[in-house]
Gaussian input, Z-matrix of N, CA and C with variables (Angstrom, degrees):
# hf/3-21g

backbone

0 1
 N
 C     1     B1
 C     2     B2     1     A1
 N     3     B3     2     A2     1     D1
 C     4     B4     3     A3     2     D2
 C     5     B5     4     A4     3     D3
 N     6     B6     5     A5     4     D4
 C     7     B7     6     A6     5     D5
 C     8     B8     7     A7     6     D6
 N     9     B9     8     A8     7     D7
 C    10    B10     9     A9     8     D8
 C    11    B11    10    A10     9     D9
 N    12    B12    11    A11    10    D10
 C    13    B13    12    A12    11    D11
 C    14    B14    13    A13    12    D12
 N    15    B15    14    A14    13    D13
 C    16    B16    15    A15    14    D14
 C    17    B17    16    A16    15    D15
 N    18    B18    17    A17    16    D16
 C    19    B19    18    A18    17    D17
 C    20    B20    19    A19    18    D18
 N    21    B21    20    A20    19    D19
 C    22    B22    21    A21    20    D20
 C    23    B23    22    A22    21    D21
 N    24    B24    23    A23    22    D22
 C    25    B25    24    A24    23    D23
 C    26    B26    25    A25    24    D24
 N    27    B27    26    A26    25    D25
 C    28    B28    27    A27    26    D26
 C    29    B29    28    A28    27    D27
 N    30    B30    29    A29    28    D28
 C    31    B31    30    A30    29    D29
 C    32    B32    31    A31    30    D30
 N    33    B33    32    A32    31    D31
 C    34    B34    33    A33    32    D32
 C    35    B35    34    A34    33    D33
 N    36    B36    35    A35    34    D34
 C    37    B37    36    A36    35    D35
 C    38    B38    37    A37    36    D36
 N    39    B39    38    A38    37    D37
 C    40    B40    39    A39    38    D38
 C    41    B41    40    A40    39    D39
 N    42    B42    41    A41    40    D40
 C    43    B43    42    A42    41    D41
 C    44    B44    43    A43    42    D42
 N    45    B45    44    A44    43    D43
 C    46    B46    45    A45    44    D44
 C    47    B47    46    A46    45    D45
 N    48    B48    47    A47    46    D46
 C    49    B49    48    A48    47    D47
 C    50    B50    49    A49    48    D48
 N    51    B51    50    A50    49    D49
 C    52    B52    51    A51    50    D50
 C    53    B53    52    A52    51    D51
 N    54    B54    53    A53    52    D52
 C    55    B55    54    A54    53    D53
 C    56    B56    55    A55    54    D54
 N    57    B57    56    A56    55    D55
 C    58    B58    57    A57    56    D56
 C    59    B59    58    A58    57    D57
 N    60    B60    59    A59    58    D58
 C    61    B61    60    A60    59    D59
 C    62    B62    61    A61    60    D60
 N    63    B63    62    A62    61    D61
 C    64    B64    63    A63    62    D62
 C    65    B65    64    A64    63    D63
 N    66    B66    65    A65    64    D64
 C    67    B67    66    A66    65    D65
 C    68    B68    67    A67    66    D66
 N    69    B69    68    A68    67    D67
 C    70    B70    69    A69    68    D68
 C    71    B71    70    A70    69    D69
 N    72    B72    71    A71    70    D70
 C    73    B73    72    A72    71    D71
 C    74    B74    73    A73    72    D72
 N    75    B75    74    A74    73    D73
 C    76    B76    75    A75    74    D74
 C    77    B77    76    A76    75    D75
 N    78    B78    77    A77    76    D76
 C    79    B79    78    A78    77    D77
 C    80    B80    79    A79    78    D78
 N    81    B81    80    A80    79    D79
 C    82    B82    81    A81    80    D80
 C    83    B83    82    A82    81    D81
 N    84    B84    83    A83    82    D82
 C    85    B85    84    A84    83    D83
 C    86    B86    85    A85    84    D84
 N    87    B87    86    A86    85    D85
 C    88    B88    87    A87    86    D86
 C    89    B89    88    A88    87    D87
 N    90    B90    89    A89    88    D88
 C    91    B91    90    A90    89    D89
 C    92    B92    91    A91    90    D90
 N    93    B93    92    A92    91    D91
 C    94    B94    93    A93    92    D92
 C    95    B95    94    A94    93    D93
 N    96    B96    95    A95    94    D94
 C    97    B97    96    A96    95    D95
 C    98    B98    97    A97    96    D96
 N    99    B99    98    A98    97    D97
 C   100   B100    99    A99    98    D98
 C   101   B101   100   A100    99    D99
 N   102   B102   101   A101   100   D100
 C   103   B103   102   A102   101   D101
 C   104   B104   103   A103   102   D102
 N   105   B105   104   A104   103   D103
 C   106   B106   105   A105   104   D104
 C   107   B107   106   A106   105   D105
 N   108   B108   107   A107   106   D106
 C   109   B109   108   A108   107   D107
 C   110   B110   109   A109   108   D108
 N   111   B111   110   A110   109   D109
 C   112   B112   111   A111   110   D110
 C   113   B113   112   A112   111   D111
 N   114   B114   113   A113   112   D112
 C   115   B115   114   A114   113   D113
 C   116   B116   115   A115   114   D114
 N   117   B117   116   A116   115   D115
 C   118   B118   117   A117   116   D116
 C   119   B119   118   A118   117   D117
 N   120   B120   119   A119   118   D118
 C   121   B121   120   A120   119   D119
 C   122   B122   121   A121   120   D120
 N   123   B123   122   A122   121   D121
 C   124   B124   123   A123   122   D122
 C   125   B125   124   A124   123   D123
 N   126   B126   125   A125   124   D124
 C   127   B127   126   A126   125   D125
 C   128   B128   127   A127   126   D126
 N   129   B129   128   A128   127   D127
 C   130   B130   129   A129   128   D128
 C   131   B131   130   A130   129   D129
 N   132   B132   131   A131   130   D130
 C   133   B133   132   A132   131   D131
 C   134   B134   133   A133   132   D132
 N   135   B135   134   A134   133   D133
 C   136   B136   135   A135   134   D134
 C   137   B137   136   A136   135   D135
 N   138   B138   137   A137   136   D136
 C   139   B139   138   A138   137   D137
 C   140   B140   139   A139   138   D138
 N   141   B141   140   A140   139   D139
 C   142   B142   141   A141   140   D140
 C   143   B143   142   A142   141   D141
 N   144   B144   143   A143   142   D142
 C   145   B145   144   A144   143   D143
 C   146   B146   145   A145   144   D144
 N   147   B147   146   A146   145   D145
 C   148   B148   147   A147   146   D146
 C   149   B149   148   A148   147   D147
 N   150   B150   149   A149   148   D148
 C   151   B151   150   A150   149   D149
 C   152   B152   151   A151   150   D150
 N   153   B153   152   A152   151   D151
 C   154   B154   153   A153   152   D152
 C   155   B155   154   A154   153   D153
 N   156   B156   155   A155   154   D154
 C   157   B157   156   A156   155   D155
 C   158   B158   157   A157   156   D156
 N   159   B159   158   A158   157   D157
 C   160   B160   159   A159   158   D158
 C   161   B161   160   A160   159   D159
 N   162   B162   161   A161   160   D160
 C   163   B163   162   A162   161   D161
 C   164   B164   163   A163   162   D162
 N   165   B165   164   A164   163   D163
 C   166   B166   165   A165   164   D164
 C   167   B167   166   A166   165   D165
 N   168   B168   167   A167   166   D166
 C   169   B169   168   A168   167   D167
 C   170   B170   169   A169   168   D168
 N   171   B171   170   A170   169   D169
 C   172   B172   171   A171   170   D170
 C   173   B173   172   A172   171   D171
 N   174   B174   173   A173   172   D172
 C   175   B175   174   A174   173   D173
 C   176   B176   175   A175   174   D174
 N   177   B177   176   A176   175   D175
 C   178   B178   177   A177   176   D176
 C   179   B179   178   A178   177   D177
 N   180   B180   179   A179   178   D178
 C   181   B181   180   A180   179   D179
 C   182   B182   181   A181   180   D180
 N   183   B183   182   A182   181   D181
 C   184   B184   183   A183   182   D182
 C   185   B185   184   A184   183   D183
 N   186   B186   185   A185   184   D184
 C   187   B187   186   A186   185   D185
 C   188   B188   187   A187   186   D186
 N   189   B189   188   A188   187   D187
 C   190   B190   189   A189   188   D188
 C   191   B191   190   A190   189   D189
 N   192   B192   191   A191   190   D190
 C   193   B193   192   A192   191   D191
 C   194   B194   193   A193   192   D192
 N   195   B195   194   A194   193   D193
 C   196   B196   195   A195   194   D194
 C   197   B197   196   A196   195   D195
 N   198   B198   197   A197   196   D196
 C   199   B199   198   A198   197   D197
 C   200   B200   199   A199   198   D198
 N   201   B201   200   A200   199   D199
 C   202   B202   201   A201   200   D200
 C   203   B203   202   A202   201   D201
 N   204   B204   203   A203   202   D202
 C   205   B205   204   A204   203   D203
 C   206   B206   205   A205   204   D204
 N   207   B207   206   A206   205   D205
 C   208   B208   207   A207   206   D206
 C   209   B209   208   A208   207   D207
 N   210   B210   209   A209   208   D208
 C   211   B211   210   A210   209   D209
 C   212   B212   211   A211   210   D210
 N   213   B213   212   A212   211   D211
 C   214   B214   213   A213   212   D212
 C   215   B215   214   A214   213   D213
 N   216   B216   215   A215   214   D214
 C   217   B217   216   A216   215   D215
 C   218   B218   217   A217   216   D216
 N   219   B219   218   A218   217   D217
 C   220   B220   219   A219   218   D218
 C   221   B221   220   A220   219   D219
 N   222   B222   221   A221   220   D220
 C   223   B223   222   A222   221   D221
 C   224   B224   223   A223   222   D222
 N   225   B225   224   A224   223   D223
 C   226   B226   225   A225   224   D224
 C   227   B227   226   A226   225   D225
 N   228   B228   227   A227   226   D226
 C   229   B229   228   A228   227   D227
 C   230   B230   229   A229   228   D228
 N   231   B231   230   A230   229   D229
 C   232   B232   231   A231   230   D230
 C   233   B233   232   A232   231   D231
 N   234   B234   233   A233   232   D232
 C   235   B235   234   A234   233   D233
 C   236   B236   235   A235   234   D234
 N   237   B237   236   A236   235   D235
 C   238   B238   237   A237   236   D236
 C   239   B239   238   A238   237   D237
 N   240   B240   239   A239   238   D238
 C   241   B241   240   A240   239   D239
 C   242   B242   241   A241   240   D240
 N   243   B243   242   A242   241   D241
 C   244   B244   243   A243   242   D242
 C   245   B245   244   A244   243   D243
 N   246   B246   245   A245   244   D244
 C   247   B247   246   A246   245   D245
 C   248   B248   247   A247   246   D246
 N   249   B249   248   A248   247   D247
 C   250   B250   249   A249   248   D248
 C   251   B251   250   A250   249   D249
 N   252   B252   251   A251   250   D250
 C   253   B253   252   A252   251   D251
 C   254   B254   253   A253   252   D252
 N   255   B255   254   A254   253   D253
 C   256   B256   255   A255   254   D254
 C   257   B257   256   A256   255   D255
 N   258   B258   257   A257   256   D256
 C   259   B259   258   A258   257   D257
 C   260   B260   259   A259   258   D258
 N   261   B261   260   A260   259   D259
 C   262   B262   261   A261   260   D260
 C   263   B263   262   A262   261   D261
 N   264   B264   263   A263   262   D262
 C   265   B265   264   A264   263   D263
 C   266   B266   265   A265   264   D264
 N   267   B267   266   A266   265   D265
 C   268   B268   267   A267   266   D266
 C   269   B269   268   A268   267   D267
 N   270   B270   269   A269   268   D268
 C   271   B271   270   A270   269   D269
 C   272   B272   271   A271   270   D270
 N   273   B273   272   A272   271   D271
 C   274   B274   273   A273   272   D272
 C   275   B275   274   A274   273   D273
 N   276   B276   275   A275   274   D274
 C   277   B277   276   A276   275   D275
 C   278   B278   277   A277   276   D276
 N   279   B279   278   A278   277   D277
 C   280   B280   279   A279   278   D278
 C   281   B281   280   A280   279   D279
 N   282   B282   281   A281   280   D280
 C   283   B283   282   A282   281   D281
 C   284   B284   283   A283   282   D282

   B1=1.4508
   B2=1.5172
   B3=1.2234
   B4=1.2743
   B5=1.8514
   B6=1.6032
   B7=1.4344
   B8=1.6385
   B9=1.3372
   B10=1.1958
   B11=2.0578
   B12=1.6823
   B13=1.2907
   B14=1.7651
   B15=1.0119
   B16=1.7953
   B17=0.9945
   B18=1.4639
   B19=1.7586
   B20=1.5149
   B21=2.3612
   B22=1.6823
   B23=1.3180
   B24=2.3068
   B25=2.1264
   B26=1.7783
   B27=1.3050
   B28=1.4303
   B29=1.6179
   B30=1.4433
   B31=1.6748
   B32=1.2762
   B33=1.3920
   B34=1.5769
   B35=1.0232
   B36=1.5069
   B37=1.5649
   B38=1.4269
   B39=1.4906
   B40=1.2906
   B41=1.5083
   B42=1.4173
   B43=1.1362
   B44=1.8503
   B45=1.4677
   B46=1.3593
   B47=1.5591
   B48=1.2559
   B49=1.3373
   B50=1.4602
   B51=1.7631
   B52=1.3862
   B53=1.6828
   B54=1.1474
   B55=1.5023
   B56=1.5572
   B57=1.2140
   B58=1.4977
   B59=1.6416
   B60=1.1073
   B61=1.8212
   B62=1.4256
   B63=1.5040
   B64=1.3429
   B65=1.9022
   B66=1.7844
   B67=1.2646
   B68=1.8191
   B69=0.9402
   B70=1.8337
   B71=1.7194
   B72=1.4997
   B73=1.6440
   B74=1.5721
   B75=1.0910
   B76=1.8066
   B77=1.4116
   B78=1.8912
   B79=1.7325
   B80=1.8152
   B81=0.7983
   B82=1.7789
   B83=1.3901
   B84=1.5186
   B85=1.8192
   B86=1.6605
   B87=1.4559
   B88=1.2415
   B89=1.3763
   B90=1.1705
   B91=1.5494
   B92=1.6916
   B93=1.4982
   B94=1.3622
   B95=1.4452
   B96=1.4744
   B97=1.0747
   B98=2.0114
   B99=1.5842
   B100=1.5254
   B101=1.4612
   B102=2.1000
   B103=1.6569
   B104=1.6812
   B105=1.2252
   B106=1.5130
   B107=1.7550
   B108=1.4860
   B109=1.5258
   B110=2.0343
   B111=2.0625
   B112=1.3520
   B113=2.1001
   B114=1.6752
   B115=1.4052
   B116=1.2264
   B117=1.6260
   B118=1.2506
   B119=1.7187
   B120=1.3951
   B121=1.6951
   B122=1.5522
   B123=1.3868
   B124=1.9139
   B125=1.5923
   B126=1.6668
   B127=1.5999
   B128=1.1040
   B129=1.1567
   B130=2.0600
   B131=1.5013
   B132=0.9651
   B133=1.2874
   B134=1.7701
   B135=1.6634
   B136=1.8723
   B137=1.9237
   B138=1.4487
   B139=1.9668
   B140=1.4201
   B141=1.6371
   B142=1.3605
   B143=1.6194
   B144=0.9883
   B145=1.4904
   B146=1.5935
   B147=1.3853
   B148=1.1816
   B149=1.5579
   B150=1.3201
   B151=1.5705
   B152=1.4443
   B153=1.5068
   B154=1.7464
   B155=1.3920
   B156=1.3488
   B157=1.2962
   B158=1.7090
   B159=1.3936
   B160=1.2663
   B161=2.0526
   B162=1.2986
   B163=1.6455
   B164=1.7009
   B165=1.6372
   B166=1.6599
   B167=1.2496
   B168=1.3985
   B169=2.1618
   B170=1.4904
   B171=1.3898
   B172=1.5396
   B173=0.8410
   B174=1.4258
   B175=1.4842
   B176=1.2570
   B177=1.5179
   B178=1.7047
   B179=1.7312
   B180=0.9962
   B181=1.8870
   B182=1.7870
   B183=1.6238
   B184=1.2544
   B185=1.4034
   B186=1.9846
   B187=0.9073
   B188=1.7313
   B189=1.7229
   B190=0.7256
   B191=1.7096
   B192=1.1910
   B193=1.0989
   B194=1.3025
   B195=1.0689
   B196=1.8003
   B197=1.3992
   B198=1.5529
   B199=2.4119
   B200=1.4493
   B201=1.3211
   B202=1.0263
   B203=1.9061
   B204=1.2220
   B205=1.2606
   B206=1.7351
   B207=1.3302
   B208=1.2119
   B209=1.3939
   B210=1.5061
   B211=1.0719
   B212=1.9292
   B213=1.0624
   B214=1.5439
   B215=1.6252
   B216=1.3586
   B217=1.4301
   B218=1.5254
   B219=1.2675
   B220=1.4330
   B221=1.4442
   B222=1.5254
   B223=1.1361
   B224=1.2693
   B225=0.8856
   B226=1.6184
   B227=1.4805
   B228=1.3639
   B229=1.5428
   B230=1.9790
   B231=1.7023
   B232=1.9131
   B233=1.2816
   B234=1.4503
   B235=0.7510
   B236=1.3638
   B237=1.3156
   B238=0.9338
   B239=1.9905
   B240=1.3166
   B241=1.2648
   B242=1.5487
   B243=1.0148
   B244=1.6628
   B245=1.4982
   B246=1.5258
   B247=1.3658
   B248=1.3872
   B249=1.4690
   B250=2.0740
   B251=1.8297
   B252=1.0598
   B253=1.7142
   B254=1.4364
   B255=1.1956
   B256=1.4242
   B257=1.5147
   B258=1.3257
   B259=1.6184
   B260=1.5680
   B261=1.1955
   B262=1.6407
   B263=1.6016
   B264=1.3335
   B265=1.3390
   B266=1.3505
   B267=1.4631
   B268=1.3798
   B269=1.5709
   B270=1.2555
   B271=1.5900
   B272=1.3076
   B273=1.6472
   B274=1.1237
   B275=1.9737
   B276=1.5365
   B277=1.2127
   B278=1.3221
   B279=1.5947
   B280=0.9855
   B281=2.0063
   B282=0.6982
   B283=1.4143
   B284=1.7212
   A1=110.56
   A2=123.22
   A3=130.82
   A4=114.78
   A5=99.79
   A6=101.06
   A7=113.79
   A8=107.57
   A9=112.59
   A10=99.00
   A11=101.76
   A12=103.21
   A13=107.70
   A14=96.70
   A15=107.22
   A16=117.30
   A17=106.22
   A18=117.24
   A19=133.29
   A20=87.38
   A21=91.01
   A22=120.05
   A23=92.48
   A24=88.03
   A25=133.10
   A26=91.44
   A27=106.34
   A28=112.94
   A29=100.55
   A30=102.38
   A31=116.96
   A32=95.79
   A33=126.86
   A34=103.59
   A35=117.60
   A36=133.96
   A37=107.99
   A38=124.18
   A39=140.78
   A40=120.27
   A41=115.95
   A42=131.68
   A43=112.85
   A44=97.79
   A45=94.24
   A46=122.14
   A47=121.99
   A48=115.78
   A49=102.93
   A50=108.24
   A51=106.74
   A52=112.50
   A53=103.12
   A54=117.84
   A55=116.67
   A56=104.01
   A57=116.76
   A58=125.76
   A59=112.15
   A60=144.35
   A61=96.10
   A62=118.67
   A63=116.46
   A64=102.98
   A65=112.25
   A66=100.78
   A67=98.56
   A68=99.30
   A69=115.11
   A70=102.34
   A71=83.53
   A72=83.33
   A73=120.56
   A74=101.03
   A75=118.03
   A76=97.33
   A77=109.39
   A78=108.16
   A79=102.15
   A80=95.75
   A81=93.65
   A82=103.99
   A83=122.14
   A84=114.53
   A85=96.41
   A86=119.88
   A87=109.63
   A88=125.06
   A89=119.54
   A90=136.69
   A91=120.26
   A92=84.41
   A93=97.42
   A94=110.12
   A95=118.74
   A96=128.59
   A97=105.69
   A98=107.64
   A99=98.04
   A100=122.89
   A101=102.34
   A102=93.80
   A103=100.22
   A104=114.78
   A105=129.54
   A106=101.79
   A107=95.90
   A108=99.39
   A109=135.42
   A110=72.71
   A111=85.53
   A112=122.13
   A113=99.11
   A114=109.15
   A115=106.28
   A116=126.77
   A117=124.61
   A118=128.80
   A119=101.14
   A120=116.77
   A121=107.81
   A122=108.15
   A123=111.40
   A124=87.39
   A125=130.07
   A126=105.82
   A127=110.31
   A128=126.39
   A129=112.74
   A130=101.92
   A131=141.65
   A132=132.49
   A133=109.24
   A134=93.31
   A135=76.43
   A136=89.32
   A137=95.87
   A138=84.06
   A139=112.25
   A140=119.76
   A141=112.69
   A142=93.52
   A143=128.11
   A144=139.46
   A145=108.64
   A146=113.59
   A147=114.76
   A148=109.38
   A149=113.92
   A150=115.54
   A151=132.44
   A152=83.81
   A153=100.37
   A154=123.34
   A155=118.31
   A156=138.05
   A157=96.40
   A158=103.55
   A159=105.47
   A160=120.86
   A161=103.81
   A162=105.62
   A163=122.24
   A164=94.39
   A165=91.94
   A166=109.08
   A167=136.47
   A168=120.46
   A169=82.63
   A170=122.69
   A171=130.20
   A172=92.05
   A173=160.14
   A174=136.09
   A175=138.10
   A176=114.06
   A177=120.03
   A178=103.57
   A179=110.77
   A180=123.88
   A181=91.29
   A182=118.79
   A183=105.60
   A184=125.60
   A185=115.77
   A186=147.62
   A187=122.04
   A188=128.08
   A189=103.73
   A190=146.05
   A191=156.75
   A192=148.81
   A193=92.41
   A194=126.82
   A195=128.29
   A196=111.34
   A197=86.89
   A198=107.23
   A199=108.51
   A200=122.73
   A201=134.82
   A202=96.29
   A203=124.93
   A204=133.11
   A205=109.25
   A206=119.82
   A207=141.86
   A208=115.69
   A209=133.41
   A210=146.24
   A211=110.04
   A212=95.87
   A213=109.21
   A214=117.81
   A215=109.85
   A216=138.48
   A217=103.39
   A218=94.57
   A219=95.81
   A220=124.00
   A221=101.95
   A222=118.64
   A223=126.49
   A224=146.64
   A225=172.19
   A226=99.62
   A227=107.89
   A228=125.50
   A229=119.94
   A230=86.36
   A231=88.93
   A232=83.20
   A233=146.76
   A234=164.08
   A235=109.04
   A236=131.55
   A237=148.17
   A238=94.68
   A239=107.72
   A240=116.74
   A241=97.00
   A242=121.18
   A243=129.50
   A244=89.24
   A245=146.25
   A246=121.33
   A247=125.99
   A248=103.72
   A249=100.07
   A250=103.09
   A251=113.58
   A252=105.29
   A253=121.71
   A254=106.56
   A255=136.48
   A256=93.52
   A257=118.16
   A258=106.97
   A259=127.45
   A260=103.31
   A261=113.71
   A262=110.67
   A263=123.46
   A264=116.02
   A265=79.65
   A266=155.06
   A267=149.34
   A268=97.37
   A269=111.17
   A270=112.90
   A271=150.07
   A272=101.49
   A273=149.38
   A274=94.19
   A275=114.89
   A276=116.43
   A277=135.95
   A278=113.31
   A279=137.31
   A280=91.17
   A281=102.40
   A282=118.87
   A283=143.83
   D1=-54.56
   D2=177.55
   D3=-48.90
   D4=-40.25
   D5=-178.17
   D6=-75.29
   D7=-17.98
   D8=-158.97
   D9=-99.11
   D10=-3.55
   D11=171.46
   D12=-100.23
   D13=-29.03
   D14=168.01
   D15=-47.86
   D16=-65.06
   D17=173.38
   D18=-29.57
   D19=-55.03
   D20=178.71
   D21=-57.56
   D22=-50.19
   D23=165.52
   D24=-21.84
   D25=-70.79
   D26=175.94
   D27=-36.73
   D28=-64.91
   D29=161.65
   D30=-10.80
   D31=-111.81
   D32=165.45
   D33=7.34
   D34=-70.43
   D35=-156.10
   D36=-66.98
   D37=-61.77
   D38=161.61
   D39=-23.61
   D40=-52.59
   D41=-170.71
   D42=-80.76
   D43=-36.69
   D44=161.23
   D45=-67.91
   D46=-31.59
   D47=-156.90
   D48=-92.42
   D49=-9.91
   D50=-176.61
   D51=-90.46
   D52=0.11
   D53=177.39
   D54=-103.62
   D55=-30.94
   D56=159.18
   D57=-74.06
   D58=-22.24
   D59=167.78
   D60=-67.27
   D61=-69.56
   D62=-154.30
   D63=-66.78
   D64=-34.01
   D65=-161.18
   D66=-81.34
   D67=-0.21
   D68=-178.33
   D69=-67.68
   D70=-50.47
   D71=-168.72
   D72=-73.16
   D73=-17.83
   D74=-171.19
   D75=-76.33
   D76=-45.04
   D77=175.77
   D78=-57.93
   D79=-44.75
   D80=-165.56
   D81=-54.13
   D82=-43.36
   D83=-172.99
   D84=-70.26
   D85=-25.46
   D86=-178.69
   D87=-89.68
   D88=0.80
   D89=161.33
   D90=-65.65
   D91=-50.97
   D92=-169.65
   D93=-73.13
   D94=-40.54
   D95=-165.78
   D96=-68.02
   D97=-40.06
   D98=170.77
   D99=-98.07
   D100=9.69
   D101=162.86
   D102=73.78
   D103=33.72
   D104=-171.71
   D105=-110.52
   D106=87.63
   D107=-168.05
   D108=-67.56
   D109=-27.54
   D110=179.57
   D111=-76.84
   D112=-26.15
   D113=158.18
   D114=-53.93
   D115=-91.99
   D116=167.05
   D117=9.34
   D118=-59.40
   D119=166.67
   D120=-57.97
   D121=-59.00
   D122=-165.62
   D123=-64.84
   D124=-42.42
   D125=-172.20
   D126=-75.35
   D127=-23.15
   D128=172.94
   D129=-69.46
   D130=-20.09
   D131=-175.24
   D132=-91.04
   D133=-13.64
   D134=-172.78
   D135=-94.76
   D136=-36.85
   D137=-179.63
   D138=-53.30
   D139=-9.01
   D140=-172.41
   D141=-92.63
   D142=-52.47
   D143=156.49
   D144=-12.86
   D145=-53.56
   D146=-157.48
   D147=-94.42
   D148=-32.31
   D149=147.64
   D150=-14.71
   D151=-79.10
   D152=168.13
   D153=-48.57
   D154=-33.48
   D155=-169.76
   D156=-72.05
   D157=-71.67
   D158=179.80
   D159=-48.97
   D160=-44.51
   D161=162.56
   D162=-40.41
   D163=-64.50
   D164=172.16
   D165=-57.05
   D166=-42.02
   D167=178.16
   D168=-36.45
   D169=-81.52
   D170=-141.60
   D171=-57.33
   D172=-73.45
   D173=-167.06
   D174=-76.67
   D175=-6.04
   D176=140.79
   D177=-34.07
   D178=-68.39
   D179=-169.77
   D180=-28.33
   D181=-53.94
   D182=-164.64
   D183=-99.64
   D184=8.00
   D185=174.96
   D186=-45.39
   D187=110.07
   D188=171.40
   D189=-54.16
   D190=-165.98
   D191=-150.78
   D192=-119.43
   D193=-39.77
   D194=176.97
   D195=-50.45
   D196=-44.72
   D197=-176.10
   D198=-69.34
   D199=-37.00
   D200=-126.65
   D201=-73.30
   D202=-42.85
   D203=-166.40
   D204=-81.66
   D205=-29.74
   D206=163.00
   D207=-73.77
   D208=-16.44
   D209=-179.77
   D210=-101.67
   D211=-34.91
   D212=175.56
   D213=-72.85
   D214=-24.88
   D215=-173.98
   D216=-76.32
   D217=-37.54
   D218=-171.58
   D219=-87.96
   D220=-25.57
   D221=160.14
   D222=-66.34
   D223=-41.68
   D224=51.08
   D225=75.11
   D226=-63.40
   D227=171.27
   D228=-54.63
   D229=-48.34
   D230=-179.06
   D231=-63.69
   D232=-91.48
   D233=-125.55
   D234=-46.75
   D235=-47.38
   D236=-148.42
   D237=-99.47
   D238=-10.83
   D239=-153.32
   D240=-118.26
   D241=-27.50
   D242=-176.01
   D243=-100.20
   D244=-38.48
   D245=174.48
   D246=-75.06
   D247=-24.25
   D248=167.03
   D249=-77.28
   D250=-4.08
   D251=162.94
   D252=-82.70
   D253=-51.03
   D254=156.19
   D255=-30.72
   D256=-63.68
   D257=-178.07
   D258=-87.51
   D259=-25.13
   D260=160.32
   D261=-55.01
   D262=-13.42
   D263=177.60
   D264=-105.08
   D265=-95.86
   D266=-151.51
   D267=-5.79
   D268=-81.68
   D269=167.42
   D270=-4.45
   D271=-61.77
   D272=166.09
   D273=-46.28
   D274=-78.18
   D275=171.68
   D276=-44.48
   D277=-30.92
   D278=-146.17
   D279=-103.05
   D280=-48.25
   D281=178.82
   D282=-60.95

């Protein structure tokens, strides 16, 4: 049961960041393409963002069970924190 609640986490988590990844990447061809240096800057900082993000999933996996809900929280938190950036640049383009 527990693994099978881990899993969905992981899900969840995955699926957000891969949607937040993809609109990352679309900013990046569109950075480059108008030579927009200071985007360019905020997207190296969110792929660096998103690194980290992705590290903590992988070490949830080896997370004790005590950590584990406090560790998810936190994740939960980047996550939640790298996709309103993710959209603060949408904006940014859009604008």
């Amino acid at each position: 049961m527990a693994t099978t609640k881990a899993q969905s986490h992981e899900d969840a988590i995955g699926a957000q960041m891969r949607d937040a990844k993809a609109k990352l990447e679309q900013f990046k061809a569109k950075a480059k393409d108008k030579g927009a240096r200071a985007q360019a800057a905020a997207i190296t900082g969110l792929n660096t963002a998103k690194q980290y993000i992705d590290q903590k999933v992988q070490d949830l996996k080896t997370t004790s069970e005590q950590n584990r809900s406090r560790a998810k929280a936190e994740i939960a938190a980047d996550v939640a924190t790298f996709k309103a950036s993710v959209d603060k640049l949408t904006g940014s383009f859009k604008g």
